[in-house]
C-alpha positions in Angstrom: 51.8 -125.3 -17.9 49.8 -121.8 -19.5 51.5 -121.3 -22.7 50.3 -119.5 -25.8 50.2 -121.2 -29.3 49.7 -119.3 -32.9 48.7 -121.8 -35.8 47.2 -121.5 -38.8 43.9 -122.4 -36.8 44.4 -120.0 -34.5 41.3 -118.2 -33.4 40.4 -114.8 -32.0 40.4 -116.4 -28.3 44.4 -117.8 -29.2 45.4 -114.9 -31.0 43.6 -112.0 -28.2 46.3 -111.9 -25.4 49.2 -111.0 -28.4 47.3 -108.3 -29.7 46.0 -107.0 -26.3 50.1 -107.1 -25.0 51.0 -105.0 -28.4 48.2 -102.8 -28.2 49.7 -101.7 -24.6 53.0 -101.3 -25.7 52.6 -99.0 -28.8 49.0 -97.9 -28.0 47.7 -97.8 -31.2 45.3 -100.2 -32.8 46.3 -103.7 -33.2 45.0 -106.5 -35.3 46.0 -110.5 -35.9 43.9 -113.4 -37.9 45.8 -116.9 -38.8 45.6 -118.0 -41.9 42.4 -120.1 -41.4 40.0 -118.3 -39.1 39.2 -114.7 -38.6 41.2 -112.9 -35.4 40.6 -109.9 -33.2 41.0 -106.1 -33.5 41.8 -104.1 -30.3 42.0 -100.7 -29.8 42.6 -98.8 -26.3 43.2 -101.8 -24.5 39.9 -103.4 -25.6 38.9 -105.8 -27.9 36.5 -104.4 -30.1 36.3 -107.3 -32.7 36.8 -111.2 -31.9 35.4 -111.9 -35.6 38.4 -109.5 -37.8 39.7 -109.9 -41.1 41.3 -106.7 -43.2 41.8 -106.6 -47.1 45.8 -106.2 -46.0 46.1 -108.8 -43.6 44.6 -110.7 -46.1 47.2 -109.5 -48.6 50.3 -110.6 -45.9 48.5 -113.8 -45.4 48.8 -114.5 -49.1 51.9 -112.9 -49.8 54.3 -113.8 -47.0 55.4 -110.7 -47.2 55.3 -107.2 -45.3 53.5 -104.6 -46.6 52.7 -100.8 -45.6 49.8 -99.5 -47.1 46.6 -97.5 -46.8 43.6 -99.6 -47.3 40.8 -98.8 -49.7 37.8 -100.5 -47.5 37.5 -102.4 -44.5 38.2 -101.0 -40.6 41.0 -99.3 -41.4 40.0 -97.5 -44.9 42.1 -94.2 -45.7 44.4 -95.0 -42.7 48.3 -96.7 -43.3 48.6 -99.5 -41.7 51.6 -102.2 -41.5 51.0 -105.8 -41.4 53.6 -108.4 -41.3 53.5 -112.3 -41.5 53.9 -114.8 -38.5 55.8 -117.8 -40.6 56.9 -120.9 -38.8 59.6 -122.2 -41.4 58.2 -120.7 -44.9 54.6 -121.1 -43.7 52.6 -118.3 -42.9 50.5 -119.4 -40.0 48.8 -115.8 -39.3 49.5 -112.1 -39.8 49.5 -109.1 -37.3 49.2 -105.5 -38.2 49.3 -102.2 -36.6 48.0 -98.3 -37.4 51.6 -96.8 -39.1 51.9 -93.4 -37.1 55.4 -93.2 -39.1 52.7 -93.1 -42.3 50.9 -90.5 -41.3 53.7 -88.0 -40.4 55.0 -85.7 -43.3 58.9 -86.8 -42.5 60.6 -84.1 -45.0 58.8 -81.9 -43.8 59.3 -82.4 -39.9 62.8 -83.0 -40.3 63.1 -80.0 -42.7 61.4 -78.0 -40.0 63.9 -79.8 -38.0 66.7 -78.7 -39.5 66.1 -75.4 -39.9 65.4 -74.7 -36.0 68.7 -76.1 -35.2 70.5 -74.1 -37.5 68.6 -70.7 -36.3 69.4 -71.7 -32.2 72.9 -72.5 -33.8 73.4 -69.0 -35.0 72.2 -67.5 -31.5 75.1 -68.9 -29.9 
């Protein structure tokens, strides 16, 4: 039986075929570590590091908590990321994070944008 298995002592080989399936379904940048050995980054359907760590998925992996951020170093420096933990009961066994697109968007002024366009193509009526 072919199963998948995320432990603490994951590695990048375990944690690869989670972070290639995420990467295809949101198609931005995707990384995961367990809490004990580095994991893999993978961007564009490619893994492009089977040795990652990040300062934030450090952070998670510490934590136990979520967290939205924009790193100061590492991969992903200047760019908002969220990271969230993988816990089995209340231990953290790894942490996986993706490029926040939601962080990089001004959302008061899109929606204020928004807003206004509907009400001018409601006065046109």
């Amino acid at each position: 039986m072919t199963r998948i298995e995320i432990t603490e002592e994951s590695g990048a080989d375990d944690l690869a075929p989670l972070a290639l399936a995420f990467n295809q379904i949101i198609s931005l940048p995707v990384t995961i570590r367990s809490a004990r050995s580095p994991g893999v980054r993978v961007e564009k359907g490619v893994i492009v590091d089977k040795s990652y760590t990040g300062p934030v998925l450090e952070k998670v992996l510490q934590s136990g908590r979520p967290e939205r951020t924009i790193p100061g170093d590492g991969a992903f420096k200047g760019v908002p990321v969220s990271v969230a933990p993988i816990k089995v009961g209340d231990q953290v066994v790894a942490a996986v994070g993706v490029v926040d697109v939601v962080g990089t968007i001004d959302i008061p002024e899109v929606f204020g944008a928004y807003t206004e366009v509907v009400r001018q193509v409601s006065q046109g009526r």
